[in-house]
TIPA-977168 format. One record per residue: residue number from 1; residue in three letters; x, y, z of N, C-alpha, C, CB in turn. Coordinates in nm, 4 decimals, m for minus. Glycine has a CB too. Example, Ala and Ser with C-alpha at 12.3 -4.5 7.8 and 13.67 -1.06 7.14 Angstrom:
BEGIN
nr, rest, n.xx, n.yy, n.zz, ca.xx, ca.yy, ca.zz, c.xx, c.yy, c.zz, cb.xx, cb.yy, cb.zz
1, ALA, 1.3190, m0.5690, 0.7800, 1.2300, m0.4500, 0.7800, 1.3200, m0.3300, 0.7800, 1.1308, m0.4473, 0.9046 $
2, SER, 1.2850, m0.2250, 0.7080, 1.3670, m0.1060, 0.7140, 1.2900, 0.0030, 0.7870, 1.4084, m0.0598, 0.5725 $
end
This chain:
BEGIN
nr, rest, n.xx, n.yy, n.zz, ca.xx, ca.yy, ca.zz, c.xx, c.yy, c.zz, cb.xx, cb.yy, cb.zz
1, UNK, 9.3024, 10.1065, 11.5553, 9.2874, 10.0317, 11.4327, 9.2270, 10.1246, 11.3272, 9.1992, 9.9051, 11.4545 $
2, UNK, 9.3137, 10.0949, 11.1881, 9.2198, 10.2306, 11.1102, 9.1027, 10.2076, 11.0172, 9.3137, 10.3179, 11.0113 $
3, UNK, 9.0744, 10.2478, 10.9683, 8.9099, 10.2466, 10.9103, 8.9903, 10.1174, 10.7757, 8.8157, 10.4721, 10.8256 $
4, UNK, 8.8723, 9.9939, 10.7629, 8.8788, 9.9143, 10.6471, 8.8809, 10.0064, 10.5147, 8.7577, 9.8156, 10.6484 $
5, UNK, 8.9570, 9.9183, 10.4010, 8.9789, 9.9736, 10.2862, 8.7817, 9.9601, 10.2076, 9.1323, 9.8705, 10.2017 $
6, UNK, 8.7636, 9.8898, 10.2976, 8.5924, 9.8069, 10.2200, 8.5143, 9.9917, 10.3080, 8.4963, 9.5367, 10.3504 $
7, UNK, 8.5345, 10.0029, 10.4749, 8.4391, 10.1271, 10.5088, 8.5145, 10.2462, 10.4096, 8.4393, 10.1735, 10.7025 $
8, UNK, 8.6834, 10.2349, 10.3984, 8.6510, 10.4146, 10.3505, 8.6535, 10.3928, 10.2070, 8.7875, 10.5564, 10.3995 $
9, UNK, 8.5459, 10.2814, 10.1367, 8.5155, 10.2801, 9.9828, 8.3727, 10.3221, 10.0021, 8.5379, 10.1251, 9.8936 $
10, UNK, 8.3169, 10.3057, 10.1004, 8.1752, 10.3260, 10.1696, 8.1430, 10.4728, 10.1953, 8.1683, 10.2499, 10.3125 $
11, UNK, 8.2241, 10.5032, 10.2723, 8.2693, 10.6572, 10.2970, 8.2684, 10.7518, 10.1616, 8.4305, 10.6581, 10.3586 $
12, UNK, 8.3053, 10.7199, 10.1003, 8.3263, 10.7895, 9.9406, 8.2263, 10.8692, 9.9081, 8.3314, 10.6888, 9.8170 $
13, UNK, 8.1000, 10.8552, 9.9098, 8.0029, 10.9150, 9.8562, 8.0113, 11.0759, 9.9698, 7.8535, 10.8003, 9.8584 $
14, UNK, 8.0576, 11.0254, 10.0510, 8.0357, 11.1251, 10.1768, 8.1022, 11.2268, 10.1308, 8.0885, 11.0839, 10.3247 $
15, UNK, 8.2119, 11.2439, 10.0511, 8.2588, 11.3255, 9.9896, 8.1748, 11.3991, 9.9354, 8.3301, 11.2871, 9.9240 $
16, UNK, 8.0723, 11.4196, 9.8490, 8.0209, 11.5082, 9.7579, 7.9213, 11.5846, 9.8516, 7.9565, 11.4362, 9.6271 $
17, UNK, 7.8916, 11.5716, 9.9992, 7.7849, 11.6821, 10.0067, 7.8639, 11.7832, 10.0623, 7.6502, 11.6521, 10.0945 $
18, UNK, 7.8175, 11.9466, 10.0240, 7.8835, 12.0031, 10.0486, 7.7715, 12.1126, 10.0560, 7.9948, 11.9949, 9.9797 $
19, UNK, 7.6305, 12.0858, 10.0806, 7.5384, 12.1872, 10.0917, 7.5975, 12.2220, 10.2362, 7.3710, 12.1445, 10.0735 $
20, UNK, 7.5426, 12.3512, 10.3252, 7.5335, 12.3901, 10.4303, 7.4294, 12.3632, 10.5426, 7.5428, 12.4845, 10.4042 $
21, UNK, 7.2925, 12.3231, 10.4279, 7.1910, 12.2416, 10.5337, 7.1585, 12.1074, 10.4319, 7.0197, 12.3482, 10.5848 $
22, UNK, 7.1628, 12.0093, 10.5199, 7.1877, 11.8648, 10.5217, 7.0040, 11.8171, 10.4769, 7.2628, 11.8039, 10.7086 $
23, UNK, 7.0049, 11.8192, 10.3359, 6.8045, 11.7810, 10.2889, 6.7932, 11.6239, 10.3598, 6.7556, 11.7583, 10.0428 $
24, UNK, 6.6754, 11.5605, 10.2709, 6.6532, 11.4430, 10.3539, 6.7170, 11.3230, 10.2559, 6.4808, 11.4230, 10.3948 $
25, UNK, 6.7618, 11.3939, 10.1852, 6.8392, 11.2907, 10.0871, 6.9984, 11.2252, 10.0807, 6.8307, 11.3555, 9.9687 $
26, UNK, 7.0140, 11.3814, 10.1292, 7.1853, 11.3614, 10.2142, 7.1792, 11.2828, 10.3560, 7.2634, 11.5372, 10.2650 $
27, UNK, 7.0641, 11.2857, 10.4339, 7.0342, 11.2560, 10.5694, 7.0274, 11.1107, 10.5242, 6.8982, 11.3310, 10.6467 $
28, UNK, 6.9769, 11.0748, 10.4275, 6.9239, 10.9096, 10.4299, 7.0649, 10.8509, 10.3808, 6.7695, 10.8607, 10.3038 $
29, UNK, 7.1292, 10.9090, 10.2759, 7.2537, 10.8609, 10.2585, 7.3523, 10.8428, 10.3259, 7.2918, 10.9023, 10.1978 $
30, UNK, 7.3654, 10.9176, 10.4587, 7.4201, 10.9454, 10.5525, 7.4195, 10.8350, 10.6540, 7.3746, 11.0536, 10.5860 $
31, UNK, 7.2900, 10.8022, 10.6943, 7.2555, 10.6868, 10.7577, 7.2806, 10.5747, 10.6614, 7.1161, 10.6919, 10.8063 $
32, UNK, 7.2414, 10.5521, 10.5501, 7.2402, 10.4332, 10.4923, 7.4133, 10.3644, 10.4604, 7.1470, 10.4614, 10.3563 $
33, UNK, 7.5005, 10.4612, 10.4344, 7.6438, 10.4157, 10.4551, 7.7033, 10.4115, 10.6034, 7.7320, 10.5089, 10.3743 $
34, UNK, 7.6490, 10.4156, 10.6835, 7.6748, 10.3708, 10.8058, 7.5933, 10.2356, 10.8587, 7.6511, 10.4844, 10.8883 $
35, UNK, 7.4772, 10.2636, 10.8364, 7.4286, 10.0987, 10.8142, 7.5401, 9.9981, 10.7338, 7.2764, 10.0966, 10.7094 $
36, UNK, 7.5550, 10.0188, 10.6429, 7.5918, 9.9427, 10.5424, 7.7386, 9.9221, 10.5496, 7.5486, 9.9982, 10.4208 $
37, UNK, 7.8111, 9.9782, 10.6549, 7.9514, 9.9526, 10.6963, 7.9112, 9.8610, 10.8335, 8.0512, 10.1095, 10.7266 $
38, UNK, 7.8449, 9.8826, 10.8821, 7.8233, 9.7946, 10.9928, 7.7610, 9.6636, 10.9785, 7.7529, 9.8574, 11.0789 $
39, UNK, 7.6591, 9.6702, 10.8990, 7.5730, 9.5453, 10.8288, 7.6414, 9.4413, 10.7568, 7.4774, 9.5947, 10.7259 $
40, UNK, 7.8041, 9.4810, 10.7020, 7.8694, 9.3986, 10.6370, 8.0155, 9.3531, 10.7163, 7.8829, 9.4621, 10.5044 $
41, UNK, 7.9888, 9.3914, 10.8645, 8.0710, 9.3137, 10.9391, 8.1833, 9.3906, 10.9977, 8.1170, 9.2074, 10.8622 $
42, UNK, 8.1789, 9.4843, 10.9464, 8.3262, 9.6295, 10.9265, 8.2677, 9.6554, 11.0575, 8.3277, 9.8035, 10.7725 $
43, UNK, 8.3462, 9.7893, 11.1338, 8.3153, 9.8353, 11.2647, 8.3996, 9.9529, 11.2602, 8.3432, 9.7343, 11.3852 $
44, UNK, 8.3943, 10.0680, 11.3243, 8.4717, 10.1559, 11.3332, 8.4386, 10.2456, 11.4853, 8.4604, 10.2276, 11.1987 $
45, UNK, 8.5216, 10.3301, 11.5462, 8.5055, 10.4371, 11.6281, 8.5065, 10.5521, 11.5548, 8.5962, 10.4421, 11.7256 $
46, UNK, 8.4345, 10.6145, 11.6645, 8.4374, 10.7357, 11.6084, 8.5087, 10.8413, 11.6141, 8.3620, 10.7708, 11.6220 $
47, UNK, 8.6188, 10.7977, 11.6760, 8.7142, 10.8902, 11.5976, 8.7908, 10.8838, 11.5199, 8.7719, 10.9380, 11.6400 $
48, UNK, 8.7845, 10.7436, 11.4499, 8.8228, 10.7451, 11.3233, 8.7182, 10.7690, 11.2269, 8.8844, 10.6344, 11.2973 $
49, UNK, 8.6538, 10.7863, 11.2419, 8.5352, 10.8621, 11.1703, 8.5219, 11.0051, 11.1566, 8.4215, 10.8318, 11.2300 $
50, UNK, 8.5924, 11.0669, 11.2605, 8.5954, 11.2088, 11.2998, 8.7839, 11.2222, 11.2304, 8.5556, 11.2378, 11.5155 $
51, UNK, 8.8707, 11.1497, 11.2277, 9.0284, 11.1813, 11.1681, 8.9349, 11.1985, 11.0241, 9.1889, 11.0251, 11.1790 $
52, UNK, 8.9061, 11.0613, 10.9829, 8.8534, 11.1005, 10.8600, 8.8533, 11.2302, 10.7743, 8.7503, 11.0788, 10.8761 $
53, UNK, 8.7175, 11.2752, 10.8556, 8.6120, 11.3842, 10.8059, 8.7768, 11.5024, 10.8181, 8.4208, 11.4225, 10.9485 $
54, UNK, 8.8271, 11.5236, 10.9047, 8.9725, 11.6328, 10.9601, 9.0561, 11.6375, 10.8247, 9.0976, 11.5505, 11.1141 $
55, UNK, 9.0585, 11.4901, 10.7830, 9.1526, 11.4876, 10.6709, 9.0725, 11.5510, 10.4962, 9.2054, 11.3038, 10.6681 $
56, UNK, 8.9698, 11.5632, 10.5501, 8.8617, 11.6318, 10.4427, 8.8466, 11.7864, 10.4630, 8.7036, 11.5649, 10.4621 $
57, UNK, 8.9168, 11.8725, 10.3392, 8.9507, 11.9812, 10.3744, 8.8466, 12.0342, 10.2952, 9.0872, 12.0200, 10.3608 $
58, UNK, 8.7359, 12.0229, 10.2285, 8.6341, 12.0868, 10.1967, 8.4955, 12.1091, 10.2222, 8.6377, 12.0702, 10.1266 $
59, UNK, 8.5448, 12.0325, 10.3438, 8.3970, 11.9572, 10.3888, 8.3386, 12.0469, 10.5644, 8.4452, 11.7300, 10.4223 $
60, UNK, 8.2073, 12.0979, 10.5004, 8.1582, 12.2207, 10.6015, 8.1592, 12.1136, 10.7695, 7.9464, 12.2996, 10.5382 $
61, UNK, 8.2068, 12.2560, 10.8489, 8.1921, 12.1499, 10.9960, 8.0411, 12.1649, 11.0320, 8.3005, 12.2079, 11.1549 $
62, UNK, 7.9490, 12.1978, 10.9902, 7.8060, 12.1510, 10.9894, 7.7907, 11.9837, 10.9549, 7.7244, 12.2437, 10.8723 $
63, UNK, 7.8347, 12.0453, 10.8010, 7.7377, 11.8633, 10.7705, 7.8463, 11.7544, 10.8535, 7.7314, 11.7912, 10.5316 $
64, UNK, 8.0227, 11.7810, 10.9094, 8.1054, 11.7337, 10.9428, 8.0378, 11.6852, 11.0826, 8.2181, 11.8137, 10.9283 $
65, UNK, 7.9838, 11.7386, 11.1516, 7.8984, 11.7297, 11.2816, 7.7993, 11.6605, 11.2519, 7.8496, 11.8519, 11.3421 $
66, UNK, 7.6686, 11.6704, 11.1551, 7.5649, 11.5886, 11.1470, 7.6526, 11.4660, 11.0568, 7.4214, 11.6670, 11.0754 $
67, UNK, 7.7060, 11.4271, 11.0364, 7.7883, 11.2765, 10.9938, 7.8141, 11.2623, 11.1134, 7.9297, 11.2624, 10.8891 $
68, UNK, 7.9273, 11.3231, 11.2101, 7.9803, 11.1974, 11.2994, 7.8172, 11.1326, 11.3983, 8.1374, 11.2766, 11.4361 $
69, UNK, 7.7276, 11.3059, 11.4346, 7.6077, 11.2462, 11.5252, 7.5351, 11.1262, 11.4288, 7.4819, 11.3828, 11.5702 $
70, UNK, 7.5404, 11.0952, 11.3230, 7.4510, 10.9788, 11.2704, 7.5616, 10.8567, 11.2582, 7.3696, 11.0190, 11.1085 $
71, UNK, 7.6488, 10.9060, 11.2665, 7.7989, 10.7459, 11.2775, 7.7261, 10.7046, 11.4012, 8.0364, 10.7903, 11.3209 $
72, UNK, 7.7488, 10.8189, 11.5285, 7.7313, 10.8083, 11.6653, 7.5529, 10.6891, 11.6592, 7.7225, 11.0095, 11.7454 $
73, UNK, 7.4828, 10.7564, 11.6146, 7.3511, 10.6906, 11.6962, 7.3372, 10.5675, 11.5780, 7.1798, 10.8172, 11.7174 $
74, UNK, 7.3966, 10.5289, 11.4789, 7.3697, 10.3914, 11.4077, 7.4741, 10.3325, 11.4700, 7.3724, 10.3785, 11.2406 $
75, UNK, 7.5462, 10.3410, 11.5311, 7.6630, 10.2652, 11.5773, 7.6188, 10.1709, 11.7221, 7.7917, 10.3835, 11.6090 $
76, UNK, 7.5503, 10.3012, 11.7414, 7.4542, 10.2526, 11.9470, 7.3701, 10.1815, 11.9065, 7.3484, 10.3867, 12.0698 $
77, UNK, 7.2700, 10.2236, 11.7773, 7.1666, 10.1172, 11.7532, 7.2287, 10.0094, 11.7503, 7.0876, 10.1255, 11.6376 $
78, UNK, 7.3303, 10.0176, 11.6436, 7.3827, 9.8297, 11.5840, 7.4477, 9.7804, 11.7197, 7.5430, 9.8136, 11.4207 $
79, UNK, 7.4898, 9.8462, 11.7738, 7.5413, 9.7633, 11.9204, 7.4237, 9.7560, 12.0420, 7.6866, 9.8572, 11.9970 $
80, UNK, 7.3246, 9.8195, 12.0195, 7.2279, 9.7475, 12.1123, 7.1508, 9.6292, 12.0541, 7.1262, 9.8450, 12.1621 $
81, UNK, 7.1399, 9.6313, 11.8966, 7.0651, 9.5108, 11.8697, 7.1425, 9.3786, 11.8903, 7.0159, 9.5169, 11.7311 $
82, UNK, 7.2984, 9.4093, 11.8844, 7.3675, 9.2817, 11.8921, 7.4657, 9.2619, 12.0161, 7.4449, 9.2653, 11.7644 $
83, UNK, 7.3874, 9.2494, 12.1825, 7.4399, 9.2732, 12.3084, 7.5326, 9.1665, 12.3161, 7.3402, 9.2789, 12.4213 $
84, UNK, 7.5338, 9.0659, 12.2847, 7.6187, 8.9537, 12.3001, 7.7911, 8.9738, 12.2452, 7.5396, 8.8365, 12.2159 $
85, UNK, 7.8162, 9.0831, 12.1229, 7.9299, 9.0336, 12.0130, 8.0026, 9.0700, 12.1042, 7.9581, 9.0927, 11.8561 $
86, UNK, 8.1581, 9.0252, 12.0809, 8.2528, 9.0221, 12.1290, 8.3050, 9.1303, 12.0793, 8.3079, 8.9198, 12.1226 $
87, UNK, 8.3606, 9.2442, 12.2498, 8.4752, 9.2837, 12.2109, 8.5967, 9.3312, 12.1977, 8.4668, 9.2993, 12.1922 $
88, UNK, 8.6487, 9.4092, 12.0994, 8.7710, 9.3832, 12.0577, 8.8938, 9.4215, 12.1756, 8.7827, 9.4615, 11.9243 $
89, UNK, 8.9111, 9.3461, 12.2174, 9.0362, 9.3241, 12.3345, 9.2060, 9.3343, 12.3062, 9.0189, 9.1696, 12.3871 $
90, UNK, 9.2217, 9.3843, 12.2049, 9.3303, 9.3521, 12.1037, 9.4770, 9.3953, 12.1603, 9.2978, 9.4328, 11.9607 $
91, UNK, 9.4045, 9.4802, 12.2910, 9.5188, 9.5398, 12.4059, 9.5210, 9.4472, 12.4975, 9.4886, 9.6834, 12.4840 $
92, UNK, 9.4531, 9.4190, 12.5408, 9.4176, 9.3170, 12.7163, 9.3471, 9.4120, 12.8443, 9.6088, 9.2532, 12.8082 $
93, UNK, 9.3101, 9.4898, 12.7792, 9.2123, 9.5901, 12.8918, 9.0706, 9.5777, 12.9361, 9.1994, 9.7215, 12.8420 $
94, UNK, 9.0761, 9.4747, 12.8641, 8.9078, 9.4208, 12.9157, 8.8221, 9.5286, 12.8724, 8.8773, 9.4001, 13.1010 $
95, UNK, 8.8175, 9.5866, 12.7582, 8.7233, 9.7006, 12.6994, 8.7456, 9.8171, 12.7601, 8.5775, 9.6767, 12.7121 $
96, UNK, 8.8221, 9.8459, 12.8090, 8.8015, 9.9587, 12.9248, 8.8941, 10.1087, 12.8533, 8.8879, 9.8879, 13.1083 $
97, UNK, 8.9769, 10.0669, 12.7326, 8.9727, 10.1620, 12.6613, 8.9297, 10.3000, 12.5537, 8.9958, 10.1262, 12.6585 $
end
């Protein structure tokens, strides 16, 4: 399934960093649009998070690496705070994909 038109409007900002070391300002922004794709109901894997960033041809594989590891650990947070949600079965594999 590919990334919502609502996450890669979210994603957008992610475009402009292009330092080589990642300050705490890029770091918070970083986290905070991944919160904020998840907080509003959207969901993604990460490797569509990782095609993404591939299809971004200016973008250093440093900060390309510290994005997907902060997709990665807000994604585990938001799915450990919410153990119950259902999910997406959309194959019939019982999650096992």
């Amino acid at each position: 399934m590919p990334l919502s038109e609502r996450t890669l409007a979210l994603l957008t900002p992610l475009k402009s960093i292009d330092d080589t070391i990642i300050g705490s300002e890029q770091d918070d922004l970083i986290r905070d649009i991944f919160k904020k794709i998840l907080s509003s109901g959207d969901s993604y894997k990460i490797d569509e998070i990782e095609n993404w960033l591939d299809n971004r041809q200016k973008i250093n594989p440093v900060i390309a690496e510290r994005i997907l590891n902060v997709a990665h650990y807000q994604k585990a947070k938001f799915d450990a705070k919410n153990p119950l949600k259902m999910a997406d079965d959309s194959c019939g594999c019982g999650g096992d994909c």
